[in-house]
VOGU-3710 file (C-alpha; in Angstrom, 3 decimals, decimal comma):
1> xxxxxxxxxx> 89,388/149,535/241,610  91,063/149,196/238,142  87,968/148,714/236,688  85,955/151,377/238,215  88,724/153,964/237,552  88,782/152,924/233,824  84,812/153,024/233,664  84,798/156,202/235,034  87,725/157,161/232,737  85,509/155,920/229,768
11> xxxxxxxxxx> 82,226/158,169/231,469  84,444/161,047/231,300  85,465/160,633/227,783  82,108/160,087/226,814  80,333/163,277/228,220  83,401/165,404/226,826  82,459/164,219/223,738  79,046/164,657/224,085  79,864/168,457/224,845  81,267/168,616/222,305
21> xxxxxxxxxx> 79,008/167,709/219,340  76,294/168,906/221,119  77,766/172,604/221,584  78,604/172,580/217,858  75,163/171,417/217,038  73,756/173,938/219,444  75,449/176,911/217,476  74,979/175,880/214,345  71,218/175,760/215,220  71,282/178,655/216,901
31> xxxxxxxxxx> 73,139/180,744/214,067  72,253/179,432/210,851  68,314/180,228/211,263  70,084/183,515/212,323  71,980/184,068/209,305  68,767/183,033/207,083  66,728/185,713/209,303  69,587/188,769/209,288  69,180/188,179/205,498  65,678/188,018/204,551
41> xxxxxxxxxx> 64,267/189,900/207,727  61,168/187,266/207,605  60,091/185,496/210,675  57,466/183,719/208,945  60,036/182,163/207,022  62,573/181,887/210,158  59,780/179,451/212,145  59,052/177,425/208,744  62,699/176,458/208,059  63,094/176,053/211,756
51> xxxxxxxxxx> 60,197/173,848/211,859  60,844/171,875/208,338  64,701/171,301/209,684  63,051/169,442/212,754  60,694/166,867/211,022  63,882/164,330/210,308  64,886/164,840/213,518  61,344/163,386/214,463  61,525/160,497/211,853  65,451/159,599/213,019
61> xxxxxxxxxx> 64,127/159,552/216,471  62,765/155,739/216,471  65,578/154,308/214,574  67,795/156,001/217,070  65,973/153,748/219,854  66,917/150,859/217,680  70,665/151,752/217,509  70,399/151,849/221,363  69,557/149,005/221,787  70,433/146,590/218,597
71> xxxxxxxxxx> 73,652/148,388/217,051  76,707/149,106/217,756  76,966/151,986/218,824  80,722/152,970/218,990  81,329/152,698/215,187  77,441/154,274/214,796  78,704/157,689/216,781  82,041/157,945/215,422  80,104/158,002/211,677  77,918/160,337/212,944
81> xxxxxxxxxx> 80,403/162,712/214,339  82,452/162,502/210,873  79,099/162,691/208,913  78,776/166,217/211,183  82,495/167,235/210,325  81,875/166,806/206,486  78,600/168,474/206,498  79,854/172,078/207,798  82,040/172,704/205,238  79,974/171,659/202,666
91> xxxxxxxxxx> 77,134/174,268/203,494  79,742/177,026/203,031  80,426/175,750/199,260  76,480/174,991/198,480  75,280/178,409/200,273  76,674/180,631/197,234  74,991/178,863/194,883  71,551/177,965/196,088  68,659/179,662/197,515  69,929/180,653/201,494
101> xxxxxxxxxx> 66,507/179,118/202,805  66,981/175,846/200,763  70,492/175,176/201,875  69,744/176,283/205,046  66,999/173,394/206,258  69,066/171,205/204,436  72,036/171,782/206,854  69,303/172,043/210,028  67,786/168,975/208,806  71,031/166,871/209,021
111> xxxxxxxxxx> 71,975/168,401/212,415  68,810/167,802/214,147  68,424/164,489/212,528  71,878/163,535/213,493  70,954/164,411/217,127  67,907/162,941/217,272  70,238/159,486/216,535  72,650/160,331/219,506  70,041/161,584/221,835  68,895/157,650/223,202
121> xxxxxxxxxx> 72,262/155,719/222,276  74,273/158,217/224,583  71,755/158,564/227,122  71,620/154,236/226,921  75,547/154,286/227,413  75,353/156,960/230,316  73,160/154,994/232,667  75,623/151,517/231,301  78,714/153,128/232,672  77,242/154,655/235,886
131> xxxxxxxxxx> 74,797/151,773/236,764  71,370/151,124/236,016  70,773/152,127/240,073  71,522/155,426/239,152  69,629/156,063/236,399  68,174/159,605/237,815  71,433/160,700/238,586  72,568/159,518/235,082  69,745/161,198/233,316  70,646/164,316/235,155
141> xxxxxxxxxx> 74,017/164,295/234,196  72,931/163,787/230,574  70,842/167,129/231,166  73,627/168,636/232,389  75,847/168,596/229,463  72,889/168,797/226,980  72,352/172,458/229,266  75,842/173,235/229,093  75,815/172,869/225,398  72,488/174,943/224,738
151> xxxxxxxxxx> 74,777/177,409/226,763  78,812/177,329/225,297  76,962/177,149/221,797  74,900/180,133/221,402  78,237/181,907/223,244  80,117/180,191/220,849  77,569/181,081/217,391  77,630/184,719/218,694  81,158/185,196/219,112  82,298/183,756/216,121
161> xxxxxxxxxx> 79,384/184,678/213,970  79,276/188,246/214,857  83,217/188,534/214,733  84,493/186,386/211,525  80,890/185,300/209,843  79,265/181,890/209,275  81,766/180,403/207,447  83,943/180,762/210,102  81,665/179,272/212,539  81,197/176,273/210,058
171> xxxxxxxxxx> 84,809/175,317/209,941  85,182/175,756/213,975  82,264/173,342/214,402  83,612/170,488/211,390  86,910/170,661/213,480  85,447/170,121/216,727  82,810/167,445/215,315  85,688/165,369/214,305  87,440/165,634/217,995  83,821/164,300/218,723
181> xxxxxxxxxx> 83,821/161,313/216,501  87,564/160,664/218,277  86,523/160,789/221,634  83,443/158,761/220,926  86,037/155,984/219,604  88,021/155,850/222,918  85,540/156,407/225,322  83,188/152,786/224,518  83,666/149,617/224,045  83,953/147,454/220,793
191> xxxxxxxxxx> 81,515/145,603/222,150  78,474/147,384/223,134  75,899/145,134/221,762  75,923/141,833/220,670  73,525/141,777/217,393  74,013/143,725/214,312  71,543/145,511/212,347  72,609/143,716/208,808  70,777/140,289/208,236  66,830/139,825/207,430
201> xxxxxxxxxx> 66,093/138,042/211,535  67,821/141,267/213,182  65,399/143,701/211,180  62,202/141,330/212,271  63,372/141,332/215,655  63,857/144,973/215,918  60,467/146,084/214,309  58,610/143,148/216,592  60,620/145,053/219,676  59,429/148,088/218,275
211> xxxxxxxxxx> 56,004/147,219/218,218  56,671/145,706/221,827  57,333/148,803/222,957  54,317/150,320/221,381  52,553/147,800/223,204  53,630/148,774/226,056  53,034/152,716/226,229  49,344/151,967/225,048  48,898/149,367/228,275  49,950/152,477/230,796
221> xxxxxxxxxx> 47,258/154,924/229,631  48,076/157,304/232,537  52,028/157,331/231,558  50,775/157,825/227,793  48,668/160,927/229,032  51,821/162,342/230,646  53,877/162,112/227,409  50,955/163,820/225,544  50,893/166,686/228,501  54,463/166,807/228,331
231> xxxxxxxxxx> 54,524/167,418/224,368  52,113/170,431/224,820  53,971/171,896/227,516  57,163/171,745/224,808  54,921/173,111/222,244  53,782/176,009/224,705  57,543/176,742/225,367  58,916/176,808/221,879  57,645/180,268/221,924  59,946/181,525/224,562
241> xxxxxxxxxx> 62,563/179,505/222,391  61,874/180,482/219,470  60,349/184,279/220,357  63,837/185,286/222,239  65,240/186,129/219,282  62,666/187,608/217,304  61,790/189,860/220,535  65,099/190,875/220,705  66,247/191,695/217,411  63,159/193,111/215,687
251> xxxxxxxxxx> 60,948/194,169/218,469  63,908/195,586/220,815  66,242/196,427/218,207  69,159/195,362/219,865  71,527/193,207/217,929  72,683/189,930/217,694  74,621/189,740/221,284  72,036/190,280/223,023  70,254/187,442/221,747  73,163/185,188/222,684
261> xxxxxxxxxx> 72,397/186,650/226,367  68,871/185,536/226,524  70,457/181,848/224,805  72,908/181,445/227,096  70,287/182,493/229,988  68,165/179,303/228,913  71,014/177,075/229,191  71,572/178,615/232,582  67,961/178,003/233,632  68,102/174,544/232,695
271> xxxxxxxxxx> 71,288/173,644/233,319  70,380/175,116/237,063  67,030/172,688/237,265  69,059/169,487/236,036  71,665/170,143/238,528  69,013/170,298/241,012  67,858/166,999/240,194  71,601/165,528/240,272  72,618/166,372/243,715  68,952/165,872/245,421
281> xxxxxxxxxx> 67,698/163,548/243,346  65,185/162,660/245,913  63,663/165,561/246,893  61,853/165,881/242,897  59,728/163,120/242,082  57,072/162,271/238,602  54,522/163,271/242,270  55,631/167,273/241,678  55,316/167,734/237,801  52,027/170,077/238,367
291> xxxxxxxxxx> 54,229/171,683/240,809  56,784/172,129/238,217  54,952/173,539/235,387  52,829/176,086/238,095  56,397/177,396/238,623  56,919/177,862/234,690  53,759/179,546/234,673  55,034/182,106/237,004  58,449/182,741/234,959  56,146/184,050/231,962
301> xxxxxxxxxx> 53,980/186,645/234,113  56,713/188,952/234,463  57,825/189,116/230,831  54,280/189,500/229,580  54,026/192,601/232,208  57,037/194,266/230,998  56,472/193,880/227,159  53,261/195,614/227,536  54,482/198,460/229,870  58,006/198,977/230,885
311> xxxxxxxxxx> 61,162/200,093/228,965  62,960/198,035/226,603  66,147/197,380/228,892  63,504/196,334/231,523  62,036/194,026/228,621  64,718/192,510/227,831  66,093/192,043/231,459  62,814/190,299/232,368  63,163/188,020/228,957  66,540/186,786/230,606
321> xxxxxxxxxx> 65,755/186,381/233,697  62,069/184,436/232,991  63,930/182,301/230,434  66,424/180,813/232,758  63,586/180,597/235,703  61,005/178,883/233,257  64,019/176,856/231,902  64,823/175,358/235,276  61,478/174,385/236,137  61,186/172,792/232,410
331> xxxxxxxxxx> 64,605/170,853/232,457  63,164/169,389/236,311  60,107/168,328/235,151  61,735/166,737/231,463  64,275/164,739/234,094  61,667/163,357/236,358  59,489/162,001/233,318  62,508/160,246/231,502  63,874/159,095/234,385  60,787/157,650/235,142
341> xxxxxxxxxx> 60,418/156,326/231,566  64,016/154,552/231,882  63,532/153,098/235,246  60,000/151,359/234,690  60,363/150,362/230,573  61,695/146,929/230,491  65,778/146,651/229,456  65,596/145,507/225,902  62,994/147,669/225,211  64,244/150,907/226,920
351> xxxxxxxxxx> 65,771/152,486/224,115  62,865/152,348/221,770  60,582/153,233/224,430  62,860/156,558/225,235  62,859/157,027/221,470  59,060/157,308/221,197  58,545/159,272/224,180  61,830/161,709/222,532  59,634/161,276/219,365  56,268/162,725/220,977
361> xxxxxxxxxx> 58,112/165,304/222,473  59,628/166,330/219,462  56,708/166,310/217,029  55,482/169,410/219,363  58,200/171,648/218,000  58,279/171,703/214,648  54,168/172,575/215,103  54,819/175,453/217,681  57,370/176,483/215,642  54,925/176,991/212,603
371> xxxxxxxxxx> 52,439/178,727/215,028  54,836/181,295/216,835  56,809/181,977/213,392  52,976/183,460/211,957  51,851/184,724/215,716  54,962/186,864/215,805  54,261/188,360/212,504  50,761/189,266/213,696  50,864/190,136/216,983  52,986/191,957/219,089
381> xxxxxxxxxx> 54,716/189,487/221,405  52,862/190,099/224,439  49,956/188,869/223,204  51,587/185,499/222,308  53,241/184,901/225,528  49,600/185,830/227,153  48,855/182,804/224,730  51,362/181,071/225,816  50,418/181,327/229,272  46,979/180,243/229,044
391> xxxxxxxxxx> 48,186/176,669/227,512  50,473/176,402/230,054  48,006/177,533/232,832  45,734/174,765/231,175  48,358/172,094/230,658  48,923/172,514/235,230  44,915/172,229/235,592  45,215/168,718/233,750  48,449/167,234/235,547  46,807/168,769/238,732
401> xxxxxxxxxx> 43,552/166,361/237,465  46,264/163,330/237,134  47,527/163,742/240,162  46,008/160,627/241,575  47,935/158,743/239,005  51,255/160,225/239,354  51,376/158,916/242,732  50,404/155,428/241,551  52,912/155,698/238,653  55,754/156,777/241,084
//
């Protein structure tokens, strides 16, 4: 009993500190780009910094499936989190004295490479401390927080930025990153792997694992295609991410708070679908995934409709409301296929096998955000969700056509 109250002690500690960095990371994201736009007014240049600042989060992703698995990961989080604390602070300095767009990717490229290193490592330690018979539940719960942060952070990046500025916001976030790195200290274990990453052997043995789990995705062709589906579904939906506040601001001319409305709608939506997931776990299943992204489809209809033809408090109610419905549906269907990925991948390879399926997934956004950052500059933006729609409408037709295969795979 002593045990299971101290594990669940740990588990506690662990997602607290996970709200933590990832709130803080969510409104820095959310209001540097923000800052960079209010400044220069470009969305061209708004989607290319966005999308520059994500390509070493894409290139972290694999070694962080090697950390999961190979290092240790207590003393790798607690560097992260002070890595995160120093970094804040030193973007106010540099941001007077460089160009704005420069130092801004630099700072998004830290942050989303940073989280692209604690993604698999805390989603590894998760199912550890729950049980590896609960992995949906513990993938869920993951979700959860990661929902609850896309929510408390844009609250969080409005509020302060639109009250006290960015610098402001930067020294809130370096003192909560280092009550991060603390709790990540606390909450595991010294010994959470038994190899390091430091002699010659380790290194061979981690890139033949890594090729292992190459290996492996390319033998399940039909999983492989559901990864690939899955990454053009994220592209499709980076421009609801990405267009919320471009549509808002420029298009609506409403300011800044509103935006945090449609942000903290998102995190609603998906914080909604993963809690779905957690509490009937069995009633959602890799089986429903066309289902799932049918469901999307219909979130985007009504915002399309109301861009072209209704009032711009009508506009922007729709934009809420769709983004938390299209959210749910997304977060369900992003649950189901790592759950999946966790349950079936074999346990020393689970970590880099999550990191190339995070990787895939994350190579999509960077390229939609390229795409939507020029769309919206050239069309109005009901003519790129219409887009929008049709690759989503295309991307059900072709899990509908793998249908056959889900139910094998499940």
């Amino acid at each position: 009993m002593a045990q299971k109250t101290g594990r669940s002690i740990r588990l506690f500690g662990l997602l607290v500190a996970q709200l933590c960095a990832y709130s803080m990371l969510s409104a820095l994201c959310f209001a540097c780009p923000l800052y960079l736009f209010d400044c220069s007014g470009s969305s061209t240049l708004y989607g290319a910094v966005a999308a520059i600042a994500f390509i070493p989060g894409v290139l972290a992703t694999p070694a962080g499936g090697i950390l999961a698995d190979r290092g240790r990961r207590r003393g790798v989080l607690v560097v992260l989190g002070i890595v995160l604390m120093a970094t804040s602070p030193l973007f106010i300095l540099v941001k007077r004295s460089l160009p704005l767009a420069v130092v801004v990717a630099a700072m998004l490229c830290v942050q989303y490479g940073i989280q692209s290193l604690l993604k698999p490592m805390l989603q590894i330690e998760t199912v550890r401390m729950t049980g590896q018979e609960k992995v949906e539940r513990a993938t869920a719960l993951v979700s959860q927080i990661t929902m609850m942060s896309n929510i408390l952070g844009p609250v969080v990046g409005t509020a302060v930025y639109g009250c006290f500025g960015i610098d402001t916001l930067c020294a809130t976030a370096s003192v909560t990153f280092a009550i991060s790195a603390l709790l990540f200290g606390g909450a595991l274990k010294q010994n959470a792997s038994s190899e390091t990453m430091g002699d010659c052997a380790t290194r061979t043995t981690c890139r033949n694992d890594f090729r292992e789990s190459i290996r492996y995705l390319l033998q399940n062709s039909s999983l492989v295609a559901v990864i690939l589906l899955a990454a053009v579904l994220n592209l499709a939906l980076v421009g609801l991410t990405i267009g919320a506040p471009i549509i808002v601001a420029k298009h609506l001319g409403m300011q800044s708070s509103c935006v945090g409305i449609v942000e903290v709608a998102l995190g609603l939506g998906g914080l909604t679908g993963s809690g779905l997931v957690g509490i009937w776990p069995h009633r959602f299943s890799l089986n429903g995934i066309c289902r799932y992204v049918a469901m999307i489809c219909f979130g985007v209809v009504p915002i399309i409709v109301t861009l072209l033809s209704g009032p711009d408090e009508l506009a922007f109610a729709a934009l809420a409301a769709g983004s938390a419905w299209v959210m749910a549906w997304a977060s369900i269907t992003s649950v189901e296929i790592v759950s999946f990925v966790q349950r079936s991948a074999p346990k020393k390879l689970c970590g880099k096998v999550l990191a190339l399926v995070y990787m895939t997934l994350s190579c999509a956004t960077p390229i939609g955000q390229l795409i939507y950052g020029l769309a919206y500059d050239r069309w109005t933006p009901a003519i790129v969700f219409a887009g929008m729609l049709a690759v989503l409408t295309l991307t059900t037709a072709l899990f509908y056509r793998l249908k056959s295969r889900l139910w094998r795979l499940s």
